[in-house]
N, C-alpha and C positions, 0 to 999 in steps of 0.2 A: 328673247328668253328672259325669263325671269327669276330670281335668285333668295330663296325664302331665307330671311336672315332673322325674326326673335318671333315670338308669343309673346301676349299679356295675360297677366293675371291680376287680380288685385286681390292684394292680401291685408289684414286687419292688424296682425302684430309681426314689422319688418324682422326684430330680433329671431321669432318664433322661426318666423321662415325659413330665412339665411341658417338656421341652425339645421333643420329638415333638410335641405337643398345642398348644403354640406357634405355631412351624417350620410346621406343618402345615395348620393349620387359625384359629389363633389365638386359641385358646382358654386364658383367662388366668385363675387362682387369682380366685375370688371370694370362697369363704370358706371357713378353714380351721378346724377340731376336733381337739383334741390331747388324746390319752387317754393313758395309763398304756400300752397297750398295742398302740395302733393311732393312726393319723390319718389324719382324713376330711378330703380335697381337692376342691373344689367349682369347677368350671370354667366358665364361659362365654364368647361373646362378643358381638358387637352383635347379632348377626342372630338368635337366639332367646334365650326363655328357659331353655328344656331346658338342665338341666345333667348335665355327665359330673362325676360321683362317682368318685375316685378311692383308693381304700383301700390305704393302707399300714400292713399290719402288721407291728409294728418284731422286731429276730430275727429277720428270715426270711429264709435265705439261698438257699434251692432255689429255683428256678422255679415257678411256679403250673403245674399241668398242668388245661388248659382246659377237656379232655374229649372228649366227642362229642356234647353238648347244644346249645354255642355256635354261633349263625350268624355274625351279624356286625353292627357299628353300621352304621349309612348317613348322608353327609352330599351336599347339594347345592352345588355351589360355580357362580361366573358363570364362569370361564372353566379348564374341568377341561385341556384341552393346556398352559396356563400354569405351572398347580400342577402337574402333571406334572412337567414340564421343572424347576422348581426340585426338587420332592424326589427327582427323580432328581440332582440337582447336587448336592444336601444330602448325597447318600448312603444316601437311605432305601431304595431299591429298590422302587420302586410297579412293577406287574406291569403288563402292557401294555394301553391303551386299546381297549376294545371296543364293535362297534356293538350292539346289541340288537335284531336284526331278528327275530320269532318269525312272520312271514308274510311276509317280505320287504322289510316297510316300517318303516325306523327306528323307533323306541320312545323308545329311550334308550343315551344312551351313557356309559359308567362304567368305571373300574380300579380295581382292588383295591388294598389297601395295608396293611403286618403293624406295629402299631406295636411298643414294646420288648420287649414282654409276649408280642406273638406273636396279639395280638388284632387280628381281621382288620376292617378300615374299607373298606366299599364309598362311593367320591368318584363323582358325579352329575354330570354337566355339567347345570346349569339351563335347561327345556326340556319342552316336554308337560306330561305328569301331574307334574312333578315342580318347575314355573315357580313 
């Protein structure tokens, strides 16, 4: 069996990030790797061990272009109108809260949200398949 333990991403400005990843979700530098030409940023917070893996490769000043591969991370938070309401105060621009009705009966409710990078975070309200 097998035991999924981080994601990468590569982000263009470490400060920018670690500020969003914060702010957001609470996700705090747990350990950092400093190479000659990159550094690996290792995030978590209480609530798992999965870490978001943060790659900065130093030099680089264009934008990552994402593609047409990438979905998006997902997280579960307890009270998603809350977090809302703060990153839209923060400045972040979370996209509008949605119900997830695919027969008419709730499922799930969740927003999007673009962190600096442009990589997209689907936020959960905790609830159902998702408690």
């Amino acid at each position: 069996m097998a035991k999924m333990v981080h994601t990468m991403i590569r982000v263009l400005d470490e400060a920018r990030a670690l500020a969003f990843y914060d702010t957001a979700f609470g996700l705090r530098v747990k350990d950092r790797l400093d190479f000659a030409d990159f550094t690996l940023v290792y995030l978590v917070n209480d609530e798992t061990a999965f870490e978001l893996e943060l790659t900065v490769n130093k030099g680089r000043t264009e934008p990552y272009d994402l593609g047409n591969g990438y979905g998006h991370l997902a997280v579960v938070v307890d009270d998603m109108p809350a977090l809302h309401a703060r990153l839209t105060e923060a400045g972040y621009a979370p996209r509008k809260m949605v119900d997830f009705a695919p027969g008419g009966e709730v499922i799930a409710q969740f927003f999007f949200i673009a962190d600096p990078d442009g990589y997209q975070i689907e936020v959960i309200q905790k609830a159902g398949r998702y408690a």
